[in-house]
Structures are given as C-alpha cells and as structure tokens.
VEXDREN-2710 file (C-alpha; in Angstrom, 1 decimal):
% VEXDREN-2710
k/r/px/py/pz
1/UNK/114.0/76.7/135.3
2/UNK/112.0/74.7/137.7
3/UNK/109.3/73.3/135.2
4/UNK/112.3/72.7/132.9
5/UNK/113.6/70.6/135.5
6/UNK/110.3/68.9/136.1
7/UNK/110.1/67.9/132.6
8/UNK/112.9/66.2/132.4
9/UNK/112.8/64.3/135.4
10/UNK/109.3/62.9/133.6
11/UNK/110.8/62.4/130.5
12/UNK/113.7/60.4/132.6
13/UNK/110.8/58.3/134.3
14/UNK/109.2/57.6/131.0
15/UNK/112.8/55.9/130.0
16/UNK/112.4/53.8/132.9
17/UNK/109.6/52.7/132.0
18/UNK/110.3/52.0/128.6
19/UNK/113.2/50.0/129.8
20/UNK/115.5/52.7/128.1
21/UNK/117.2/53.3/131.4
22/UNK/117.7/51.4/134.8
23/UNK/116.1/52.8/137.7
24/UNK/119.0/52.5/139.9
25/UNK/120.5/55.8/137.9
26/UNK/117.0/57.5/137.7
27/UNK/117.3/58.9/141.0
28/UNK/121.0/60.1/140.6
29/UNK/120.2/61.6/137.4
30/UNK/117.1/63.4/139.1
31/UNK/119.5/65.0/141.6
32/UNK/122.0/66.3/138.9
33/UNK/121.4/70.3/138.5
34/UNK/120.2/71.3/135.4
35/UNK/122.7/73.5/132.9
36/UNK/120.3/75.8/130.9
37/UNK/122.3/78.2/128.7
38/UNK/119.5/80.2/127.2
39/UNK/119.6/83.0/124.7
40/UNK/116.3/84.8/123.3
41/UNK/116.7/84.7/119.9
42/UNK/115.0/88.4/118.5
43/UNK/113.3/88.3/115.3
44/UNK/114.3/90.7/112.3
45/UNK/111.3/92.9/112.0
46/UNK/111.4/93.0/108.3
47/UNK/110.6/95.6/105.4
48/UNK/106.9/95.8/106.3
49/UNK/106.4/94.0/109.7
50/UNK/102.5/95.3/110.3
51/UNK/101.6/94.0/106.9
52/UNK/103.4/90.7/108.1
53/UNK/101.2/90.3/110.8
54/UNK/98.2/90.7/108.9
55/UNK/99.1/87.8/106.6
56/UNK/100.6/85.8/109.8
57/UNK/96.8/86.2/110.7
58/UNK/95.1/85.1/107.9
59/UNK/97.5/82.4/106.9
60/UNK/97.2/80.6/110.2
61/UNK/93.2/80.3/109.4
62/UNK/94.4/79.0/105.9
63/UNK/96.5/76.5/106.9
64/UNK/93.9/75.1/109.8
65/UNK/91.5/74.9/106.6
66/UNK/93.7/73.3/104.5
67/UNK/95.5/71.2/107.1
68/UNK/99.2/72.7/106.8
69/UNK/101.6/73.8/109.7
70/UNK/102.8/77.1/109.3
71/UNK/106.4/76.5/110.8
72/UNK/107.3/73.1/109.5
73/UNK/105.7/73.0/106.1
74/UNK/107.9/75.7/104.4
75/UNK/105.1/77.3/103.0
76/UNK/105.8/80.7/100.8
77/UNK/103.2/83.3/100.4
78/UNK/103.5/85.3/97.2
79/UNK/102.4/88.7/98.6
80/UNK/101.4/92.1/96.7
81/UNK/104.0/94.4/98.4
82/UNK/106.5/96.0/96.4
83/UNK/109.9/96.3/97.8
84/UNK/110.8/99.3/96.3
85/UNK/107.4/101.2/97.0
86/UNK/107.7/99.7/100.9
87/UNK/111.4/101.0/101.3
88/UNK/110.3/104.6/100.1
89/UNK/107.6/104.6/102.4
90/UNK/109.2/103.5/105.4
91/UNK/111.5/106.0/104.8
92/UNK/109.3/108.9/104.0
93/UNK/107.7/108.2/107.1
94/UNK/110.5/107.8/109.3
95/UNK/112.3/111.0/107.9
96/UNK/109.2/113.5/108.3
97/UNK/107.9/111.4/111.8
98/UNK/111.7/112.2/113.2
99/UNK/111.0/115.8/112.2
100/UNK/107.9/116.0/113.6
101/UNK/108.7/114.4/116.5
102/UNK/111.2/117.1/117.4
103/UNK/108.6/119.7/117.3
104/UNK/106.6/117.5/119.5
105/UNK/109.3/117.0/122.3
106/UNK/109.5/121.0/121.9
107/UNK/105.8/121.6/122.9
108/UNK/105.4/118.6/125.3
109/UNK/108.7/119.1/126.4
110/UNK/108.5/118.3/131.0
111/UNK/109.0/121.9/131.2
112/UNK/106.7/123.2/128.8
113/UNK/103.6/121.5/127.8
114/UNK/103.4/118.5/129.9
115/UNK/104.0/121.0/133.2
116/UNK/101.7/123.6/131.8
117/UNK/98.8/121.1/131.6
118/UNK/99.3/119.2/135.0
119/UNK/95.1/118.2/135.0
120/UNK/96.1/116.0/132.0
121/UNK/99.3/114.8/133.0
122/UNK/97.3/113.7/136.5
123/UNK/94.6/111.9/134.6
124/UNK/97.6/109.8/132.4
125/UNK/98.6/108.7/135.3
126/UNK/95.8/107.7/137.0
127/UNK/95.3/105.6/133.9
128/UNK/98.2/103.7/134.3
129/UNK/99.0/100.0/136.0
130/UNK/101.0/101.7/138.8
131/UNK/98.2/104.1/140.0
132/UNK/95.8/101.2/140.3
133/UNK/97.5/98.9/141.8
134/UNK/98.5/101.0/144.4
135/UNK/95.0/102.0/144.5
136/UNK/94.2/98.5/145.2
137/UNK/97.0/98.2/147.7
138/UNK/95.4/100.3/149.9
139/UNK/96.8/104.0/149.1
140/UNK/94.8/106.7/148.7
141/UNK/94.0/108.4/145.4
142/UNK/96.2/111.5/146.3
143/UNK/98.5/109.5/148.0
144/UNK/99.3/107.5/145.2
145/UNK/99.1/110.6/142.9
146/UNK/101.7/111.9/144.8
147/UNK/104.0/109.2/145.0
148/UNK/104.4/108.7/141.0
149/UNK/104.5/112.0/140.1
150/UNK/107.8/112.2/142.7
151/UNK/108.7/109.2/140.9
152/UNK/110.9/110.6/138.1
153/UNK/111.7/107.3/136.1
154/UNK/108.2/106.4/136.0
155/UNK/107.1/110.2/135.1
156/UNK/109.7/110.1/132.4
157/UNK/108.2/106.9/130.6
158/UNK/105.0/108.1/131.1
159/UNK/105.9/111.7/129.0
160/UNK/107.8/108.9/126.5
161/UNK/105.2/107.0/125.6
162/UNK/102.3/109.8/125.6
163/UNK/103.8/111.9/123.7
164/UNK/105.5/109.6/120.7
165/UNK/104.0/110.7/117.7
166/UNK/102.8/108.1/115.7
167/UNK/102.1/107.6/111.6
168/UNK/100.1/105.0/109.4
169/UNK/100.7/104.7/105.6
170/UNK/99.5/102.8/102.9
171/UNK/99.3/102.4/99.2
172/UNK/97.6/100.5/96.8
173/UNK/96.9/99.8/93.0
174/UNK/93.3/101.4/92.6
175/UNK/93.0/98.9/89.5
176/UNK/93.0/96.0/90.8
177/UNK/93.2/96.7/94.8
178/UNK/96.8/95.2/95.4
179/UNK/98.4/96.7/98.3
180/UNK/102.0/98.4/97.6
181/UNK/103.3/99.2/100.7
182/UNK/101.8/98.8/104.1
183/UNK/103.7/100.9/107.4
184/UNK/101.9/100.7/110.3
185/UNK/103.7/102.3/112.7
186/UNK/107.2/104.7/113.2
187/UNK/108.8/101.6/114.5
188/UNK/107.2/98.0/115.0
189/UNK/109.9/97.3/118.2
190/UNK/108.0/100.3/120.2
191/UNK/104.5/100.1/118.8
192/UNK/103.0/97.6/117.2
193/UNK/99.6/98.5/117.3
194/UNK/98.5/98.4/113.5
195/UNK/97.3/102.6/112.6
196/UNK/96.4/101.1/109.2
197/UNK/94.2/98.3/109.5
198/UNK/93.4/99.1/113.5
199/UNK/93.4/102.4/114.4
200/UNK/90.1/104.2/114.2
201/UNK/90.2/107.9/114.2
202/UNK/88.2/110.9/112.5
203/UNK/89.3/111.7/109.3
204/UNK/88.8/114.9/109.1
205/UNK/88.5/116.9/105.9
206/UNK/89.2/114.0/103.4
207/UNK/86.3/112.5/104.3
208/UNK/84.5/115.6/102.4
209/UNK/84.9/114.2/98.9
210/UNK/82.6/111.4/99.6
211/UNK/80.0/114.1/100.6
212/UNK/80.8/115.8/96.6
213/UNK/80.8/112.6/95.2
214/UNK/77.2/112.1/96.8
215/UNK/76.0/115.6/95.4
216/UNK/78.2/115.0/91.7
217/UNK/76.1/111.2/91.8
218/UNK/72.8/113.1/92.3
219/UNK/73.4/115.5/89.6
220/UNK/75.4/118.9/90.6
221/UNK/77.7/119.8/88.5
222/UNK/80.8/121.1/89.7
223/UNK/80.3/124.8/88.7
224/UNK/76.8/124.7/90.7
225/UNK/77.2/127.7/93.5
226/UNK/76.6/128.2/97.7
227/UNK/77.4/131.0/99.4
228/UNK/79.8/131.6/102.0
229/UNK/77.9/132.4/104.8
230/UNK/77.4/131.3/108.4
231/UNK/75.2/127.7/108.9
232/UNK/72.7/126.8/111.2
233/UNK/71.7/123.0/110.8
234/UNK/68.9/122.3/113.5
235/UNK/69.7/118.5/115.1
236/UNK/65.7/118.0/116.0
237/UNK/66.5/118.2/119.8
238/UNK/66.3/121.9/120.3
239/UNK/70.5/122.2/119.4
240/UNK/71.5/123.7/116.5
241/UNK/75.0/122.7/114.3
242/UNK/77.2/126.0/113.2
243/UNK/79.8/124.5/111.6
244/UNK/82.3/127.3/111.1
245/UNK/85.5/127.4/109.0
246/UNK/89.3/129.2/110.8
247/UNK/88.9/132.5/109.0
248/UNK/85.0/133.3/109.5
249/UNK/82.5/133.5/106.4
250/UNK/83.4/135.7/103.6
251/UNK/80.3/136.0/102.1
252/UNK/81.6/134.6/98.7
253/UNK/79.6/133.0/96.4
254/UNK/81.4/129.9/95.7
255/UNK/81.3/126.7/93.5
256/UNK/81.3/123.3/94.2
257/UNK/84.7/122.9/93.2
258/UNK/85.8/125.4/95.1
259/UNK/84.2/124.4/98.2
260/UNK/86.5/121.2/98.0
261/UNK/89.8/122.7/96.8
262/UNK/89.4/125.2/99.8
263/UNK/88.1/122.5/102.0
264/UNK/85.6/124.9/103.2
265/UNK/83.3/123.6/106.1
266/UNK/80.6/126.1/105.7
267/UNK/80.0/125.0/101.8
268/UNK/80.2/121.4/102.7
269/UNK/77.2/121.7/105.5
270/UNK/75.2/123.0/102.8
271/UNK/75.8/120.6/100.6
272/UNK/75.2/117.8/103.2
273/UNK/71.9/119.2/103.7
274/UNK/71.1/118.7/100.0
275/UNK/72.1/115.2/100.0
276/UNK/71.4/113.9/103.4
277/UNK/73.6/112.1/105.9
278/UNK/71.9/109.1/105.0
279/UNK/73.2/109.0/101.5
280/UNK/76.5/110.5/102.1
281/UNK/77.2/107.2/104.6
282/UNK/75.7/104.9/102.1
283/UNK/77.9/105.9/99.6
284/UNK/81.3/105.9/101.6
285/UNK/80.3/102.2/102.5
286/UNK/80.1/101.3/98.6
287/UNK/83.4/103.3/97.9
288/UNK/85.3/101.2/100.9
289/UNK/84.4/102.5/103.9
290/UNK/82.8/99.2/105.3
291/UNK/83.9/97.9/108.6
292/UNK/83.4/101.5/110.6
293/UNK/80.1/102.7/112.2
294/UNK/79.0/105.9/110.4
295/UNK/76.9/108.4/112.6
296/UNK/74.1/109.6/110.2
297/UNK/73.9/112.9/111.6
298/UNK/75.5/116.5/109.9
299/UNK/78.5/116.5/111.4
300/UNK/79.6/112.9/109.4
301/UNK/80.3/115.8/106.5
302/UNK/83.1/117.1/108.6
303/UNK/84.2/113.6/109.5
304/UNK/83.3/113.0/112.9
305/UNK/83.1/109.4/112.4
306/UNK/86.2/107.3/113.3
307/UNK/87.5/105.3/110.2
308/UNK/90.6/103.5/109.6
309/UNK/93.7/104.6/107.5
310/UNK/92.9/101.4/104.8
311/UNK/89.2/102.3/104.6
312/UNK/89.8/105.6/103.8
313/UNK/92.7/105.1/101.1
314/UNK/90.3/102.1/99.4
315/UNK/87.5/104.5/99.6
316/UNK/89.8/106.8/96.9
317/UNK/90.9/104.0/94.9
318/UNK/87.2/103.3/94.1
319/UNK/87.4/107.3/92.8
320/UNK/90.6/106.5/91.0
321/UNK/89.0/103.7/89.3
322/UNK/86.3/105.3/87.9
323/UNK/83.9/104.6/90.5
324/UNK/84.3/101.0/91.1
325/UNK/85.2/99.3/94.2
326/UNK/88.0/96.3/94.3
327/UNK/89.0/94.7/97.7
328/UNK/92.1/95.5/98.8
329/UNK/94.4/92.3/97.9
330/UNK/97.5/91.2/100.4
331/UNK/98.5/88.0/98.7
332/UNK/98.2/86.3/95.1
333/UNK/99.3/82.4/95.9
334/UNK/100.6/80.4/98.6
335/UNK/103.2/77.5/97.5
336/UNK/104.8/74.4/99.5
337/UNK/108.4/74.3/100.1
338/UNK/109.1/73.1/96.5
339/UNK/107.5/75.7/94.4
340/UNK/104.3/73.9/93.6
341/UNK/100.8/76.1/93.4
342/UNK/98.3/75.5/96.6
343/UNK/95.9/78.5/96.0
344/UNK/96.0/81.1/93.6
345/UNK/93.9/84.3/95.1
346/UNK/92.6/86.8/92.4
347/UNK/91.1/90.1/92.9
348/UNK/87.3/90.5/93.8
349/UNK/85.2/91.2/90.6
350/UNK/84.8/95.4/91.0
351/UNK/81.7/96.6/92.4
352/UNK/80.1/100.0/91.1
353/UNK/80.0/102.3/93.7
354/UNK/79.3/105.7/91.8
355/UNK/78.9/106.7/88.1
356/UNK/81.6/106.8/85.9
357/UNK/80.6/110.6/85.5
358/UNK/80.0/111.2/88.7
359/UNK/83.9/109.4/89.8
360/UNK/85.7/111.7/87.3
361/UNK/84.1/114.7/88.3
362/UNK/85.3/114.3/92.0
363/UNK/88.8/113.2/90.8
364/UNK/88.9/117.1/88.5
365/UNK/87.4/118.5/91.7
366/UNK/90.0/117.2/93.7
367/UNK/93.3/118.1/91.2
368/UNK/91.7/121.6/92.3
369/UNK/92.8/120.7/96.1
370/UNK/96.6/119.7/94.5
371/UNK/96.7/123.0/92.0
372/UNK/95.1/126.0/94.1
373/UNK/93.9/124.6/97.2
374/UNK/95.3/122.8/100.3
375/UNK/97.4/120.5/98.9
376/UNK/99.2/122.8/96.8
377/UNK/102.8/121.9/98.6
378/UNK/102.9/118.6/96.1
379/UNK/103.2/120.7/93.3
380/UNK/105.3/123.8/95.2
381/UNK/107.8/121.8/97.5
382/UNK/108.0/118.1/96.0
383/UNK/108.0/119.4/92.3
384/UNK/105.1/116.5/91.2
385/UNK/103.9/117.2/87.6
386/UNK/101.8/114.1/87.2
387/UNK/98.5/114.0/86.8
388/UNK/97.4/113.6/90.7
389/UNK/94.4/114.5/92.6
390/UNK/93.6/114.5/96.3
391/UNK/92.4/116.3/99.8
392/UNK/94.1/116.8/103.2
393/UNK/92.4/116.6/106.7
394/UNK/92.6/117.9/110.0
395/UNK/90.3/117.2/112.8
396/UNK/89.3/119.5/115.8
397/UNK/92.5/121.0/118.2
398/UNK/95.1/119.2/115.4
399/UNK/94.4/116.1/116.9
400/UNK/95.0/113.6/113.6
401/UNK/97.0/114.8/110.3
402/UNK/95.8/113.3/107.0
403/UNK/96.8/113.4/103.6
404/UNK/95.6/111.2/100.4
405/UNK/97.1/111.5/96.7
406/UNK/95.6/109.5/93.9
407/UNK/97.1/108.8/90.3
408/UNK/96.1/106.6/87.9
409/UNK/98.7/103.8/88.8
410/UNK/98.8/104.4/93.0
411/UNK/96.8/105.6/95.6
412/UNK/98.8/106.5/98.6
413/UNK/97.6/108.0/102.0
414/UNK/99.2/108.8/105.8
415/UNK/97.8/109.7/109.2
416/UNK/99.5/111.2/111.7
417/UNK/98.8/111.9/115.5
418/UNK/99.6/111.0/119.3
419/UNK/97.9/107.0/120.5
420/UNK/96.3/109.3/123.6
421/UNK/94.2/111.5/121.2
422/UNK/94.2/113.6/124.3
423/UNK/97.4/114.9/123.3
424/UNK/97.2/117.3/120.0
425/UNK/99.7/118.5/117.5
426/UNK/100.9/122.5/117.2
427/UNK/99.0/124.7/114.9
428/UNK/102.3/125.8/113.0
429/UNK/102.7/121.7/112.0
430/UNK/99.8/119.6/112.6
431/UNK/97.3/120.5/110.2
432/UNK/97.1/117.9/107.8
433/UNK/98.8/119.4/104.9
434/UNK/102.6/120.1/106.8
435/UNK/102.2/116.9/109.0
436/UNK/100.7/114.0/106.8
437/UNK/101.0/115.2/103.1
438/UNK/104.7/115.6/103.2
439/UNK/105.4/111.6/104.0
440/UNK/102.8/111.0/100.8
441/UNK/104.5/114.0/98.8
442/UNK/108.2/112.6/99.4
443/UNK/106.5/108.7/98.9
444/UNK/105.3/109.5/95.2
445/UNK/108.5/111.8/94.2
446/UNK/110.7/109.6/94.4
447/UNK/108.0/106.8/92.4
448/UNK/107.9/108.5/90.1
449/UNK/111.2/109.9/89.5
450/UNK/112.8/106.2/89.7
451/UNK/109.8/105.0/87.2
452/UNK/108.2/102.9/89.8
453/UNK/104.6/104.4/88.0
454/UNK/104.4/106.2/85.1
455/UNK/104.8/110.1/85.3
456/UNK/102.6/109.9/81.9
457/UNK/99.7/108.4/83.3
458/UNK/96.3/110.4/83.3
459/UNK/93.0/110.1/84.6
460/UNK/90.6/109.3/81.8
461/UNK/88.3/112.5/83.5
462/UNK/88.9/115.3/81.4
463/UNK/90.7/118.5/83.1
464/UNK/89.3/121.7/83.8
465/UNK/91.3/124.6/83.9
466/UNK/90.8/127.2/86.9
467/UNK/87.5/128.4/86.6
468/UNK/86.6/132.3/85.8
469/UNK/84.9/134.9/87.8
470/UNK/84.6/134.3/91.9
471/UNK/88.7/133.0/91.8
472/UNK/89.4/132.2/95.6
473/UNK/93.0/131.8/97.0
474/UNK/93.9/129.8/99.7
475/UNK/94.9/133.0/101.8
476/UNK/92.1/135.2/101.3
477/UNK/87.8/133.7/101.5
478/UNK/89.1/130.0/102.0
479/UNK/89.0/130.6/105.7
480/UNK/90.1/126.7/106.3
481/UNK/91.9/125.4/108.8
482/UNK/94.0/123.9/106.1
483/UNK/95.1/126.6/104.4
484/UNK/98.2/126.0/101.4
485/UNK/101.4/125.8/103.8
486/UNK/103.1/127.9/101.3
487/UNK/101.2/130.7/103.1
488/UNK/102.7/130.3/106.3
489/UNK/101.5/129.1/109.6
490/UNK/98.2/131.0/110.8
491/UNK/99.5/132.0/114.1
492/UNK/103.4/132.1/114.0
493/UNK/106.5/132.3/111.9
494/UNK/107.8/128.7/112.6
495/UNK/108.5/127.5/109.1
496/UNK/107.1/123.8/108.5
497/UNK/109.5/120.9/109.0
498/UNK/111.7/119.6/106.4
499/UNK/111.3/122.4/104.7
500/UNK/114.4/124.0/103.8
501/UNK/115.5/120.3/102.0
502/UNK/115.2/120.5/98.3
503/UNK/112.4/118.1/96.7
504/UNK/115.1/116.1/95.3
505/UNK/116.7/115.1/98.6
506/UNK/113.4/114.7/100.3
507/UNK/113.6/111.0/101.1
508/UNK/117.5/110.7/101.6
509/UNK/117.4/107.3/99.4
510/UNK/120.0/107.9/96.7
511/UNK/118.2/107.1/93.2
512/UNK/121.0/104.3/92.7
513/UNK/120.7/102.8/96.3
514/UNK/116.9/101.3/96.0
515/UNK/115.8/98.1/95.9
516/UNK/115.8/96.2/92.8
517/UNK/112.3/95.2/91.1
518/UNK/111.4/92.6/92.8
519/UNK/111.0/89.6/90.8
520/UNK/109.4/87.5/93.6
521/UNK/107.5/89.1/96.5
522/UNK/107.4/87.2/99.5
523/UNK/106.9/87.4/103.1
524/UNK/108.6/84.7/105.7
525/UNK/106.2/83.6/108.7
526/UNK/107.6/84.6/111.4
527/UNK/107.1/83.2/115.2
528/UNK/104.3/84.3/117.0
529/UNK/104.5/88.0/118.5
530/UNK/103.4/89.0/121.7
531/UNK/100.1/90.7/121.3
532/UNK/99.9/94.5/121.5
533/UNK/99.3/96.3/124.9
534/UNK/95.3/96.8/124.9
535/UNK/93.9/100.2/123.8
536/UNK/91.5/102.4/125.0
537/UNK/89.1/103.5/122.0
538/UNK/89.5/106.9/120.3
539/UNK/86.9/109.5/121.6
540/UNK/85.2/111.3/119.0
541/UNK/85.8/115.3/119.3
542/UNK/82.9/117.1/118.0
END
C-alpha cells in the first residue's frame, strides 16, 4: 500500500507539471487516503498445466526473437497435446496416485513409520527454513531440534509434504515425436516441480533394454543363452560388483529374451560385460537419452544413472520406430490474433539410432515382458489385446516405480516415488509393476477402447511365440524384484491397489463423458507463475 501511495503522489506531480492539474490541489490530493480494494485473481491451472509451462518457456524466447509480446499480442500456439489422451491421463494418474497415496499415509502414518524412524525424521527437519534460522538466531542445534519437533503444526506439514507421493507421465507419437499428453505432477497447485522434463531419478529396470538393444545391435540373437548364476564384475580398484536378483540364482540356463521378460539382474551383468558400459551409454544417447550424465561403469546396466521421465519414454519411441530417433515435438505453429501463420515448426528429420533388425528384435523381446514376464498385469488386469511391448522398473529399497508401454501408434510411460528419495515405497506396492504400470495400463485401455489409436495396429517386427525348452515363470528362477503382481506380494498378503475394480471401470471416465476430438489444439499463455521451491538433487543409491 505504501509504494502504491507513492506512485500516485508522482504521477499527481507529473500532472502538475504538465499543467494537467493546479498545484494548489496537489497537496490536498496527496493527503487523501488511498482506497485499494484488491482481489488476487487465481489462474485456472488447465488440462496440462506442466506442459503449459514448458511452452510458456519457450514461447517467451520466441517472441523476444521475433519481437512479439506474449500478453498483448493475442498470440495462439497450436500445440501437439490431445485433449482426450491428456484427460485420460490425468485421470489415470490421479485415480491410482489417490490409491497409492493411502497406502503411503498407512506406512508413514505419525505413529507408524515417521515415529519408527525418528533419525530421518530429525535430519528433515534440520533441512528445513525453520531449523536454520533458528540456528542462526542463536539456538542450539538440540535446542532448536527440540523446539520443532514439540511444534505440532510445523511437525504435521513437515510429515505432509515428505511424504506426498508424487507421479510423472507422458506420452508421445513414436512416428513423428509429437507429445500426447504431458502430467507432471499429482496436482500443479501443491507441486509444480516438472517429474517429466525435471526430475532426474534412476530408472531402474527399464533402463535394461537399452543394454539388449546394445547386445541385439552387435549381433546376439535373442535365443543366445547365460546362465543363472552369481556375478562378480571386478571395478579395477580392488572392489568387486555382485549384482544379485530378490530370489537368489537358480542356476538356469537362460536366453536373452528371457533375461529381459524376467528382468533378471544377474543375466543383464553378463551381458553388460559383453557389450561394455561404454557402448551401452552411447547407445541410450542416440535412442533419447541426451541431456543426463551416464556413469560408464557396470552398474549403468541396472540403471544407476539418474534420467528423466521424457528421456526415457523418447528413448522407447526410437525402438517403436524401428530404431530411429525423432525429437520430441510440443508445438506445430504459432498464429497472431487473427488466425494468420507466423512459424510453422515440423518434426526433426529421424536420426538412426539402431538397426532396423536390431529395433524389432528388442520390441519381440520386450512383448515377452507384457505376455510372461513382469508386465503381465496389462494383459491379466486391464484386458489389453493389442499388439504392445514394454518393461517395468524398480530401483533399490522401492525408492522410484516405473513403467513404459509401447504400440505402434503411442508410447506412454509413468514414474512414481516420494520428492525426498529418502522416503521409499512398501514392498507389497512400490515395485514398479503395482505402482507405475497400472496409471499406463488404465491410460491405454481406455485409448484404445474409445478408438483414440488403433487396437489393430502391429509392429512391423515379426512375433515369436514362447520359446521351448528352459520355460521360466515369473514365480519360480525369475528371482526379480519385479516379479508379475498376479503372483502376489513377496512378503505379505496385502493385495495391490485398485485391484478389485474391473478393467472396464479402471479410469472412472464414462466412455460417453470424454472429450471430443479436438479439432484445434491450443494452449493459452498464462501470467507468469511463481517459480518452484528449489530442490535438492536426487542421490544415486547403489
């Protein structure tokens, strides 16, 4: 209120000495209280508010280029998103993030989890604003410890915001890299820090079919065998590497194949070793894995390396498409307030990343994962009879949840996990397959039942049916840590959420209720948003 006032009492000066207004009234008028009647006016966040700031982003720098204003020009970005693809997948994620979420206040609950692990809960808070400035005020350490942890308001949006679960998910047309549907958060109001485009975390298991695709690309063949046997990889330092899979070796000879529809840790570390680290990385950088740093060491076959949610899900649309990498594409033209054309944007020219060969191998290794291995809950629980190929992940202690699902129209893919990467998911639900896949599964159902893609559509790679001889099911030499949740949860009898709804009510959006096809896609620029609370980095958990 007070600079408001002192602006007007210059902007009353300048009339005086314009001759606007006599100087005899400019000191009466300066002593008149000023009547502010002031209302914040809250923005509508929109059908895909992350994917609007992105564009907010990039337009700005257009418009500075091309000498446009972005709030008085009435400029209209034509964007990729679909608005019936975005409203299924905000709420696939919001239906299986509120069911997930409930498990989550169950084991983090103030009298169970958080009070069971008060080390943790004492280094939270000696992370936060309060504990440091009273640091700084003078308290003590303990002191100060003391006093927040008495301070129930404070200790209750502490637990609040540690331990809301959070999802990404994106989709996009391998063929020509358009983006389909871009959530970057449960709900942009309480978080909008981007776990698409931002968040780097390890992915896990899904990272594995890049190390395939390295060994299909240098000429094994799918039905080429390992055995299932403790590994030893020696890191040149005296220390050795012993990756290890849930169940223990079973001493099975298994096949390549096999090794990824089981997502079997001690069959990948062998076949790291016989394509190197080195080429493994290279090749995830050519599929779409470009802006993260890969560690060249082992251990990247597990996926130890942080990526983001949109490398990983471009990195699969290069093995849906045959091999060949396409930008992903946000936007196809900007026009001025009248309609008329000021840049038409087209996708990149593809790039080979991998054989043709060697990209429709991996995608009939990986329909393997969907038909007999860890991603079998597509087929079992969402009924999906298209032609669909991909791989879950779960990193160490259940820390992030993945899931990716290719066809030959949409590739489609969701990470779940806590912000504080220090608080983990429950065994019983956050392995990748019961906490990420089901978003994904419920996503394409109801694309496909509403005709969004094409339940026809196949892969060009030709199909192999279940291979004879060493047959492995997901409950017996598989061993992984992502074993089919049709089997049941490893260490309890808590069934999986969501899972007593039918496939056909999975997303709760009547077939008749979703959005028309949209005939224009568009996204309004809206006013500036405060910029995210900073974030401390994700620590890598070996």
């Amino acid at each position: 209120p007070e600079r408001a006032v002192e602006r007007r009492n210059i902007v009353l000066a300048q009339m005086v000495k314009h001759d606007k207004l006599p100087q005899a009234k400019l000191e009466a008028f300066k002593k008149m209280p000023l009547k502010i009647d002031f209302e914040r006016q809250t923005e509508t966040p929109g059908l895909a508010p992350h994917f609007t700031q992105q564009l907010r982003r990039w337009l700005i720098e257009w418009a500075d280029r091309n000498n446009y204003n972005i709030y008085a020009d009435g400029l209209v970005v034509r964007t990729t998103i679909d608005s019936r693809l975005q409203a299924m997948a905000n709420a696939a994620v919001t239906r299986q993030a509120d069911s997930l979420q409930r498990l989550a206040n169950a084991q983090w609950g103030l009298r169970a989890g958080w009070k069971i692990k008060n080390n943790l809960v004492q280094a939270f808070i000696r992370g936060t604003p309060e504990f440091k400035a009273a640091v700084e005020a003078g308290q003590t350490e303990d002191l100060a410890l003391k006093q927040l942890q008495a301070d129930a308001a404070f200790m209750q949006k502490l637990h609040d915001d540690k331990t809301r679960l959070q999802a990404g998910f994106l989709a996009m047309d391998p063929r020509d890299g358009q983006v389909r549907a871009w959530v970057g958060s449960r709900d942009f109001t309480q978080d909008q820090f981007d776990h698409v485009q931002q968040a780097h975390r390890q992915p896990g298991s899904t990272f594995k079919p890049f190390v395939y695709g390295a060994a299909f690309e240098n000429g094994s063949k799918p039905t080429d065998t390992f055995v299932d046997q403790a590994v030893e990889i020696p890191m040149g330092n005296g220390t050795f590497w012993r990756p290890t899979d849930g169940g223990g070796p079973s001493g099975a000879t298994l096949t390549l194949r096999q090794g990824l529809m089981y997502s079997k840790n001690t069959i990948t570390a062998q076949v790291m070793q016989v394509v190197g680290a080195a080429n493994v990385a290279k090749l995830a950088k050519s599929m779409g894995v470009r802006q993260s740093k890969l560690e060249e060491v082992p251990s990247l076959a597990l996926g130890t390396s942080p990526v983001t949610l949109k490398e990983m899900v471009s990195g699969y649309s290069t093995i849906a498409n045959d091999g060949h990498y396409i930008e992903p594409v946000l936007f196809t033209q900007v026009e001025d307030r009248n309609g008329a054309v000021l840049e038409s944007f087209r996708s990149k020219s593809p790039e080979t990343a991998m054989s043709v060969t060697a990209a429709q191998t991996l995608v009939d290794a990986m329909r393997g994962v969907i038909d007999q291995g860890t991603g079998t809950s597509i087929r079992s629980r969402f009924g999906i009879r298209a032609d669909v190929a991909g791989k879950t992940g779960t990193t160490q202690d259940n820390t992030d949840g993945w899931f990716i699902l290719m066809h030959p129209q949409l590739v489609a893919g969701a990470w779940v996990g806590f912000n504080d990467n220090r608080v983990t998911m429950g065994d019983s639900w956050g392995q990748g397959a019961r906490s990420a896949l089901p978003m994904v599964g419920e996503f394409f159902q109801r694309a496909l039942n509403t005709k969004v893609i094409d339940p026809q559509a196949r892969f060009e790679a030709p199909q192999t049916s279940a291979l004879p001889g060493n047959s492995v099911s997901s409950g017996e030499a598989s061993g992984s840590a992502e074993a089919d949740p049709a089997q049941g949860p490893e260490n309890g009898t808590e069934p999986s959420p969501d899972s007593s709804y039918p496939p056909e009510e999975a997303s709760g959006i009547p077939l008749g209720d979703l959005p028309p096809a949209p005939g224009v896609r568009y996204i309004p620029i809206p006013q500036p948003a405060p910029p995210p609370a900073p974030r401390q980095p994700d620590a890598p958990r070996q």
